[in-house]
DOPAMAR-492821 format. One record per atom (N, C-alpha, C, O): y, x, z; residue in one letter. Coordinates in steps of 0.2 Angstrom, whole numbers, padded with zeros to 4 digits, always signed. Atoms other than C-alpha are relative to their C-alpha. Layout:
<atoms>
YXZA
...
</atoms>
This chain:
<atoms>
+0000-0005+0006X
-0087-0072+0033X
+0007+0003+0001X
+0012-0001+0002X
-0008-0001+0001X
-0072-0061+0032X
+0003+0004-0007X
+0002+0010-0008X
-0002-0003+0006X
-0064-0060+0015X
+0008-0003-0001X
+0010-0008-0001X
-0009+0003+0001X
-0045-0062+0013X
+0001-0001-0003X
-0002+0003-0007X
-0003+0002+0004X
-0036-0070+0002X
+0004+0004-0004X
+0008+0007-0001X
-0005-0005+0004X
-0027-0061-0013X
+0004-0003-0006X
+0008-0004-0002X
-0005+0001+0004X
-0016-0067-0028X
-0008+0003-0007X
-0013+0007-0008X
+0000-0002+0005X
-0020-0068-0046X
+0000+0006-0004X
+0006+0008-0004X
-0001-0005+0002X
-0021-0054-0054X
-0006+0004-0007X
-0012+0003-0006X
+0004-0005+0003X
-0030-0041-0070X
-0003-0004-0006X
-0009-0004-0006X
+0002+0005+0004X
-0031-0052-0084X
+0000-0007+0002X
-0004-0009-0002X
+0002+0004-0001X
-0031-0068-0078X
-0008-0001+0005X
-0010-0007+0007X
+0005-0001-0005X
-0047-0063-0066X
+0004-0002+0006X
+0010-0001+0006X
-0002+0001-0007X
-0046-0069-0048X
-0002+0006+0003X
-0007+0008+0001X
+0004-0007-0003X
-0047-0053-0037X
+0000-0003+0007X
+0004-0007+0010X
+0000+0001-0006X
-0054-0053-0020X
+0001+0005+0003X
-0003+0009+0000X
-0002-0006-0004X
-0047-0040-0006X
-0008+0002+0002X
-0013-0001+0003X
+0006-0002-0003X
-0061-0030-0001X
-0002+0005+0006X
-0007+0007+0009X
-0004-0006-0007X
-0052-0019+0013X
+0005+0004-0004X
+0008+0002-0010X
-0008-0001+0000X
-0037-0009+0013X
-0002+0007+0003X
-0006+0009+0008X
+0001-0009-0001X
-0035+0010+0013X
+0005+0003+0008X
+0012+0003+0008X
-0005-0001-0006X
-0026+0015+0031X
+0001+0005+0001X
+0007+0005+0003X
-0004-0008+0001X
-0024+0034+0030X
-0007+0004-0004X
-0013+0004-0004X
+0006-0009+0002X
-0031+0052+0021X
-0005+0001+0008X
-0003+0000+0014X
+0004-0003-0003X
-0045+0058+0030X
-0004+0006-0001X
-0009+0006-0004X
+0002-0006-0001X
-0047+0077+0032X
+0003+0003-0009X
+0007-0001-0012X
-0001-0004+0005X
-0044+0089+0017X
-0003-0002-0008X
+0001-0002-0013X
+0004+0000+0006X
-0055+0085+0003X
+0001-0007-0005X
-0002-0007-0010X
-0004+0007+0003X
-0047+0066-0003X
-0005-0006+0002X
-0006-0010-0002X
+0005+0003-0003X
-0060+0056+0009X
+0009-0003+0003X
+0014+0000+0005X
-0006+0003-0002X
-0048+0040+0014X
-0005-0004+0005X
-0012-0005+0005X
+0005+0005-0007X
-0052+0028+0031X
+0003-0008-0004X
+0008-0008-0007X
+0002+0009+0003X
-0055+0008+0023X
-0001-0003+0007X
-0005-0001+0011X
+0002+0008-0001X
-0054-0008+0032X
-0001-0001-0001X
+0002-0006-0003X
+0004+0007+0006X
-0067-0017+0024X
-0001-0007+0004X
-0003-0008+0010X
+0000+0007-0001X
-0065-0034+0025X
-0006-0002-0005X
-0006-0008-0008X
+0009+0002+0003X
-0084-0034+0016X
-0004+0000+0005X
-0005+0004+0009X
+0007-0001-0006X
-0098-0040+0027X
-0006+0006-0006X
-0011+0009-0005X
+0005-0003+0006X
-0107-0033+0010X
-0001+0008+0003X
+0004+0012+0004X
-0005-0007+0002X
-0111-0017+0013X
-0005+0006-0005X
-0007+0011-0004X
-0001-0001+0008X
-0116-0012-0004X
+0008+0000-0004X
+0009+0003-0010X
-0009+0001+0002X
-0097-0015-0007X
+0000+0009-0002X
-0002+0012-0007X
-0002-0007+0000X
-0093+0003-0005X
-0006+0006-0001X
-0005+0012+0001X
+0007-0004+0003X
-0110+0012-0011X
+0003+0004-0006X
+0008+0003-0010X
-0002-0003+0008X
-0110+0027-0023X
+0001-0006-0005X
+0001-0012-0004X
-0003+0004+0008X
-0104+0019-0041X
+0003-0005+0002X
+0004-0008-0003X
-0001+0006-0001X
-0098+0005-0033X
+0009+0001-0005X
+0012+0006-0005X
-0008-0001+0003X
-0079+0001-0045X
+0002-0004+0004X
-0001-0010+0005X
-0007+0004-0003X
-0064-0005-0035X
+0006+0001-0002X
+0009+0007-0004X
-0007-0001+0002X
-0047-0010-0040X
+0005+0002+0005X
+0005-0002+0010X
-0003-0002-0005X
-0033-0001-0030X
+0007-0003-0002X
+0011-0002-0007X
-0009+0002-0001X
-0016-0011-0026X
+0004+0005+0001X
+0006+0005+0007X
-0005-0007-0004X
-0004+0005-0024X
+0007-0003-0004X
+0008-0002-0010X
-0008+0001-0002X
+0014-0003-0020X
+0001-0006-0009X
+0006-0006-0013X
-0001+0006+0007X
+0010-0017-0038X
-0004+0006-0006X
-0004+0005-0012X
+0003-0003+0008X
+0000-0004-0049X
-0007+0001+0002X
-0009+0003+0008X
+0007+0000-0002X
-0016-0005-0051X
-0005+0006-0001X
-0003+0011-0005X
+0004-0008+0002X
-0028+0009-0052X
-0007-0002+0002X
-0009-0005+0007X
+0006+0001+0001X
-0046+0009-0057X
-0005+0005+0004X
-0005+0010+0001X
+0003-0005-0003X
-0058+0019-0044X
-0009-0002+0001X
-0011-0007+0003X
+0005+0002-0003X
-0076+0022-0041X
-0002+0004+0006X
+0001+0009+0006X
+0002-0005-0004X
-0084+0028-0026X
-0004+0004-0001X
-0008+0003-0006X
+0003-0003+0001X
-0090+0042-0024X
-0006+0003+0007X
-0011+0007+0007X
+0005+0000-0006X
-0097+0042-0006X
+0004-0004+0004X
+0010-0004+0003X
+0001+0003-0004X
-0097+0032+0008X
-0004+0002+0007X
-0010+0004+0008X
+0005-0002-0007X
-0101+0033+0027X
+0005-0004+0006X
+0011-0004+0007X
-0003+0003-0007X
-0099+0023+0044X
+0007+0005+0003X
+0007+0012+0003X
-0003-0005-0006X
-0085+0029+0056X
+0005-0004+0003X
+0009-0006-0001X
-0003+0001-0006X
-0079+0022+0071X
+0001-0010-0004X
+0007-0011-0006X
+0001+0008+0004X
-0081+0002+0063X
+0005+0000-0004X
+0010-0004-0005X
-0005+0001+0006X
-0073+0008+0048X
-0004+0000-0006X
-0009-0004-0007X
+0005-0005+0004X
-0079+0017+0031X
+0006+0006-0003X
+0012+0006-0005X
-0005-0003+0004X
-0073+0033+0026X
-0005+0001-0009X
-0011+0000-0011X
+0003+0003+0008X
-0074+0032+0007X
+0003+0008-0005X
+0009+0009-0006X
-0002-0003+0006X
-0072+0045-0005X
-0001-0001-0007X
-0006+0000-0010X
+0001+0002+0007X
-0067+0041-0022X
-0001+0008-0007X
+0001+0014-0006X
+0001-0005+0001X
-0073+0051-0036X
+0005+0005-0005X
+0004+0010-0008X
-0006-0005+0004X
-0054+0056-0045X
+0004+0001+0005X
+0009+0004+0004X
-0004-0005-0008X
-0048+0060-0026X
-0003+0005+0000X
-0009+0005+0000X
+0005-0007-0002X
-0051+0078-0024X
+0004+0003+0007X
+0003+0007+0012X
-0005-0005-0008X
-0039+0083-0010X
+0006-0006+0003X
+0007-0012+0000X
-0003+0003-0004X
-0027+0075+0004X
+0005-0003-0004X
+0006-0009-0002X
-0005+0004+0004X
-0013+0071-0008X
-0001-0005-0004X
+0002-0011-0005X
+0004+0008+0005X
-0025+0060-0019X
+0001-0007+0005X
+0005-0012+0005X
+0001+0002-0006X
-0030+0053-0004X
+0005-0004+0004X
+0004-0010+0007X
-0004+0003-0003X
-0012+0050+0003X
+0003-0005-0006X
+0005-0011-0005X
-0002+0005+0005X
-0007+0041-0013X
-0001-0006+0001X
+0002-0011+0000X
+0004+0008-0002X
-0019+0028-0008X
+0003-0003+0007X
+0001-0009+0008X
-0001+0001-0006X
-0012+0026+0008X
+0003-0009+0000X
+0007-0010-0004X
-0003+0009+0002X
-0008+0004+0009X
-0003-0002-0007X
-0001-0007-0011X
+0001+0005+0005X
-0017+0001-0004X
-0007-0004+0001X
-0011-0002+0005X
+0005+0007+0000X
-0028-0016-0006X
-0003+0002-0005X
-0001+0004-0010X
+0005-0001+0005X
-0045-0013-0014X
-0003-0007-0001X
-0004-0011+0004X
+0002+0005+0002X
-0051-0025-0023X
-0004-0003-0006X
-0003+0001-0011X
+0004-0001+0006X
-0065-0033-0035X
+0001-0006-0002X
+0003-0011+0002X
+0000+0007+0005X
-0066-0047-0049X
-0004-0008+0006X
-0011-0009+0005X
+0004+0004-0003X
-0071-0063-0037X
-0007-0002-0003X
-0011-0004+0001X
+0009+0002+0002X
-0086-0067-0048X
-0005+0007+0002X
-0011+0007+0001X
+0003-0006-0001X
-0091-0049-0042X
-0005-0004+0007X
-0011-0003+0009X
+0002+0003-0008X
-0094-0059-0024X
-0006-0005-0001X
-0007-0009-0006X
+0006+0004+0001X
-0110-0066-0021X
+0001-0007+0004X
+0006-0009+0008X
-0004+0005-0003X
-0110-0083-0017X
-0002-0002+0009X
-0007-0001+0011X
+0000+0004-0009X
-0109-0090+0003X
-0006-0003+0000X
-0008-0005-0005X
+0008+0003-0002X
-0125-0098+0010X
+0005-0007+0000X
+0011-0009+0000X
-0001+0007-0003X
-0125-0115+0013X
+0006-0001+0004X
+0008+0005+0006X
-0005+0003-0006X
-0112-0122+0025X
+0004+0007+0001X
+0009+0007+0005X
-0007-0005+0000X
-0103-0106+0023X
+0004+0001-0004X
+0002-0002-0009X
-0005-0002+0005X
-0088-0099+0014X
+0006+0005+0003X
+0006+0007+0009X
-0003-0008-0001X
-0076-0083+0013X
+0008-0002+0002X
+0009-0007-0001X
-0008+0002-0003X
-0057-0085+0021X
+0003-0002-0007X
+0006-0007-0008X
-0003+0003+0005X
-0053-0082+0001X
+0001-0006-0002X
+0006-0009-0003X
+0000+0009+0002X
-0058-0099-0002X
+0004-0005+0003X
+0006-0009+0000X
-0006+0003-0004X
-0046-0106+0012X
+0006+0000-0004X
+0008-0006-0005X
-0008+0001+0005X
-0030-0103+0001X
-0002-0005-0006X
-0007-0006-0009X
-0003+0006+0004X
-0023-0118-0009X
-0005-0005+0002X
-0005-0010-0003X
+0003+0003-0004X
-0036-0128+0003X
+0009-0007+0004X
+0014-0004+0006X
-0005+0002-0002X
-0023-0143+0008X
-0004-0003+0007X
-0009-0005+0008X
+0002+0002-0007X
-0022-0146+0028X
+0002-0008+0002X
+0008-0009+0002X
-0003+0007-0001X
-0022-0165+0033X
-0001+0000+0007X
-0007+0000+0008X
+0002+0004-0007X
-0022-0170+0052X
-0001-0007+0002X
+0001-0013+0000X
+0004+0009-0003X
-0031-0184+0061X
+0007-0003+0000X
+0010-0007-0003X
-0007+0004-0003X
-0015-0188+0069X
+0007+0001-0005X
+0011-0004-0007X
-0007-0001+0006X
+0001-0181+0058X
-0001-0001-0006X
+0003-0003-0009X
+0001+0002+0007X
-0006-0183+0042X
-0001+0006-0002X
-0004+0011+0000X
+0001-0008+0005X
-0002-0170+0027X
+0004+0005+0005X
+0010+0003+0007X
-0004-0003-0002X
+0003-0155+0035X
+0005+0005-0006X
+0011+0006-0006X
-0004-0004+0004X
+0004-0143+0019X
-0008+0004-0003X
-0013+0001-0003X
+0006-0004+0005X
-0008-0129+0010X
+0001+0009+0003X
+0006+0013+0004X
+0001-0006-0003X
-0014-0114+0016X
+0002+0007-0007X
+0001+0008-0013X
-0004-0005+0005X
-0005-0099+0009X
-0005+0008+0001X
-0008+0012-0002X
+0006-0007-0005X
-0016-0085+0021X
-0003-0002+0003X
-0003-0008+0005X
+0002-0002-0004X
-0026-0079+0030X
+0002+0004+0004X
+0006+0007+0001X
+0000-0006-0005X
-0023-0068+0044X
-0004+0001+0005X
-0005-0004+0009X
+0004-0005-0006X
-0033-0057+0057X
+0004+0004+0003X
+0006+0009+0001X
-0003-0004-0007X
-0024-0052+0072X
-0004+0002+0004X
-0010+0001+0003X
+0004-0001-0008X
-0030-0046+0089X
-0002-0005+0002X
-0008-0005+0005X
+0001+0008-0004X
-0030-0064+0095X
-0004-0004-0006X
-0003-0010-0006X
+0003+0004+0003X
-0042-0069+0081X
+0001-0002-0007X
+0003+0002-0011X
+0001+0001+0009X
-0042-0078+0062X
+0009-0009+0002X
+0010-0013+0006X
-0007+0005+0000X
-0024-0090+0060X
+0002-0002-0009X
+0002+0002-0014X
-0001+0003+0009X
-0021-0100+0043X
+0007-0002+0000X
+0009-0006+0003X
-0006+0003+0000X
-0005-0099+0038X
+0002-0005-0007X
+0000-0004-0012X
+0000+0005+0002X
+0000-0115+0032X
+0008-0002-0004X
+0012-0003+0001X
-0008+0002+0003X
+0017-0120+0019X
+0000-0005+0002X
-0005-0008+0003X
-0001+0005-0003X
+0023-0134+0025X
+0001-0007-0006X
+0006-0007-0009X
+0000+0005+0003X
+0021-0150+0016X
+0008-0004-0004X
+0012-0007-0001X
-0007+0004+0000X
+0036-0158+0006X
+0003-0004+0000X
+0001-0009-0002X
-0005+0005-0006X
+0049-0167+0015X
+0000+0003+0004X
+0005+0005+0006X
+0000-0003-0005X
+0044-0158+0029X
+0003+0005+0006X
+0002+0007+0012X
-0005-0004-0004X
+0057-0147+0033X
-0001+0007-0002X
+0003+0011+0001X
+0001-0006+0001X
+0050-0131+0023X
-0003+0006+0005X
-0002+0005+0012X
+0002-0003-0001X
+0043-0117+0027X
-0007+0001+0004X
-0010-0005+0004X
+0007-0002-0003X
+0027-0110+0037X
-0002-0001+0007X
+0001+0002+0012X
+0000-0001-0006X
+0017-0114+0052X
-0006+0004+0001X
-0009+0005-0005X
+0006-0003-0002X
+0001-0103+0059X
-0006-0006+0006X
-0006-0008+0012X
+0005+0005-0001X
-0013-0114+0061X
-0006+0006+0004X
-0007+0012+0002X
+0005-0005-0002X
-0027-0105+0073X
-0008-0004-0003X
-0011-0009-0003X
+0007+0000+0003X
-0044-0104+0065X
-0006-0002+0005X
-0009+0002+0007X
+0005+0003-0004X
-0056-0114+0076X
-0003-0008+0000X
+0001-0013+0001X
+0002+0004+0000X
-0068-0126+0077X
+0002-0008+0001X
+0003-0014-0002X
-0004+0008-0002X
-0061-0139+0087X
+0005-0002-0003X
+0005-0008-0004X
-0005+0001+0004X
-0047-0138+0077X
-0001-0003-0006X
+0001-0008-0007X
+0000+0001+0009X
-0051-0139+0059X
-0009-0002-0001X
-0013+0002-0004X
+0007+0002-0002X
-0068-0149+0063X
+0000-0001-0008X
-0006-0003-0009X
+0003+0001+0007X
-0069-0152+0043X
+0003+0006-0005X
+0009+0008-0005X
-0002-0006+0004X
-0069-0138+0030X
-0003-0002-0007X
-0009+0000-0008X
+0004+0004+0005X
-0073-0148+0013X
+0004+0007-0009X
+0007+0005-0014X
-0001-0005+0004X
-0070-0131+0001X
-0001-0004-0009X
+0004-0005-0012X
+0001+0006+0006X
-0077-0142-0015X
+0006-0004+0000X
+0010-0003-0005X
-0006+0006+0000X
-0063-0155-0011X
+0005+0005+0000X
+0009+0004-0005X
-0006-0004+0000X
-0050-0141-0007X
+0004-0004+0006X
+0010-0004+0006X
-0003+0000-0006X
-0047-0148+0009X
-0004+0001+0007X
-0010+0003+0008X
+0001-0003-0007X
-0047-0145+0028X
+0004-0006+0005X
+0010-0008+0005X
-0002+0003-0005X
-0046-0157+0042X
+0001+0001+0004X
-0004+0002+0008X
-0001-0006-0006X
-0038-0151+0055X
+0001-0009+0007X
+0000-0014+0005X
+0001+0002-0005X
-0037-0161+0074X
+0004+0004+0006X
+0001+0006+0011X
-0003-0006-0004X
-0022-0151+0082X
+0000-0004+0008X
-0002-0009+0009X
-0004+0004-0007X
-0016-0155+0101X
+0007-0001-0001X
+0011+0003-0003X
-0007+0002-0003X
-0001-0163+0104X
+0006+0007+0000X
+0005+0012+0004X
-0004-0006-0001X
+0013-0151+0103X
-0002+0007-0005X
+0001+0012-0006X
+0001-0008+0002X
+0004-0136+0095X
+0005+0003-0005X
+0007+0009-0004X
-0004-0001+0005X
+0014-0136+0080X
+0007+0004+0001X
+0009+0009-0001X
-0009-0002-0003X
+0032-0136+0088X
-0002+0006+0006X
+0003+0008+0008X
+0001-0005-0002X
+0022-0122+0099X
+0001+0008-0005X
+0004+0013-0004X
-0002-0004+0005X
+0021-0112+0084X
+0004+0003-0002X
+0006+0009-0003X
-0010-0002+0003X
+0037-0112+0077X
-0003-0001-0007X
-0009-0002-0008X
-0001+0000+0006X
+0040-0111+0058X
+0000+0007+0000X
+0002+0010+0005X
-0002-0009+0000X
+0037-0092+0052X
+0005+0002-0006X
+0005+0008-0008X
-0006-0002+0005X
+0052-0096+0037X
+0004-0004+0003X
+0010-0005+0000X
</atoms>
C-alpha cells in the first residue's frame, strides 16, 4: 500500500497524506498531484481534501480529475486560473484517517508504520519509526534511534528479508538486518 505518513493535525483528527501538489498545469488552475492513494475515488468530482500550504491549511473540493502520465491532474473547484493553481505548489493534500478504508487482511498503509518500535533479532531495540520515505531506490523507514544510543536517525530499507515481522496491532516491527548495515547507513542527525 502506499500511504505516507503525516503528523497530527485539524482538531485533533489524525490526517493522512493523500499526494502532494508538484506544479500549476496550463491556464485555467488544473494542478499535477502525486497521489500517494492506490484509491482512486480519492480524487473524484466532490471529493474534499485538506491542503498543507507552507503550515495553513485550506479546505478544497475537486472539481475534476484525470490520469496523466502516472499522475492526476486535478482541478479544484475555488482554482480558477494559474496563480490559484501556483499557490498550491508543495502542498500536502490530505484526508481525516478515518476517511481511509481499512487494509485487507495481512496488509497495512506506510501511515501505520510511524511510532511502530523497530527491535532486531541481533541488536535488540533499535528506535521508532519517524517516516516513511520513497525514493528512486524504493521504500526506507527512517528510524529515531533508541535512547542511549547515540541520538539521532538511521534509514532502514523497507523489505522483506529485513523486517520479516510487521505486528501493526502490537506497534512493532522486527527487523533482521545484515551485519554492518547500520554503520553502512550512517545517522541522518
Amino acid at each position: 500500500m502506499k500511504q505516507p505518513p503525516q503528523s497530527t493535525r485539524n482538531e485533533g483528527a489524525e490526517m493522512v497524506t493523500v499526494g502532494a501538489v508538484l506544479r500549476a498545469h496550463g491556464l485555467r488552475g488544473e494542478v499535477l498531484v502525486d497521489a500517494d492513494s492506490e484509491n482512486p475515488e480519492r480524487f473524484r468530482t466532490g471529493s474534499r481534501l485538506l491542503a498543507d500550504v507552507g503550515g495553513r491549511v485550506r479546505r478544497l473540493e475537486v472539481a475534476s480529475s484525470r490520469p496523466h502520465r502516472g499522475r492526476q491532474l486535478v482541478r479544484f473547484a475555488d482554482v480558477t486560473d494559474r496563480d490559484g493553481a501556483e499557490e498550491l505548489r508543495g502542498a500536502l493534500l490530505e484526508v481525516p484517517e478515518d476517511q481511509v478504508p481499512p487494509a485487507e487482511d495481512g496488509t497495512f498503509y506506510y501511515f501505520q508504520l510511524v511510532g511502530c518500535r523497530v527491535v532486531d533479532r541481533r541488536l535488540g531495540e533499535l528506535g521508532e519509526v519517524t517516516n516513511v520515505v520513497e525514493d528512486g531506490g524504493g521504500v526506507l523507514l527512517e528510524v529515531a534511534k533508541a535512547p542511549g544510543s547515540g541520538g539521532g536517525s538511521v534509514l532502514v530499507p523497507f523489505a522483506n528479508a529485513m523486517l520479516p515481522e510487521i505486528d501493526i496491532g502490537e506497534g512493532l516491527i522486527v527487523s533482521d538486518l545484515p551485519e554492518g548495515l547500520l554503520e553502512e547507513c550512517g545517522s541522518t542527525s
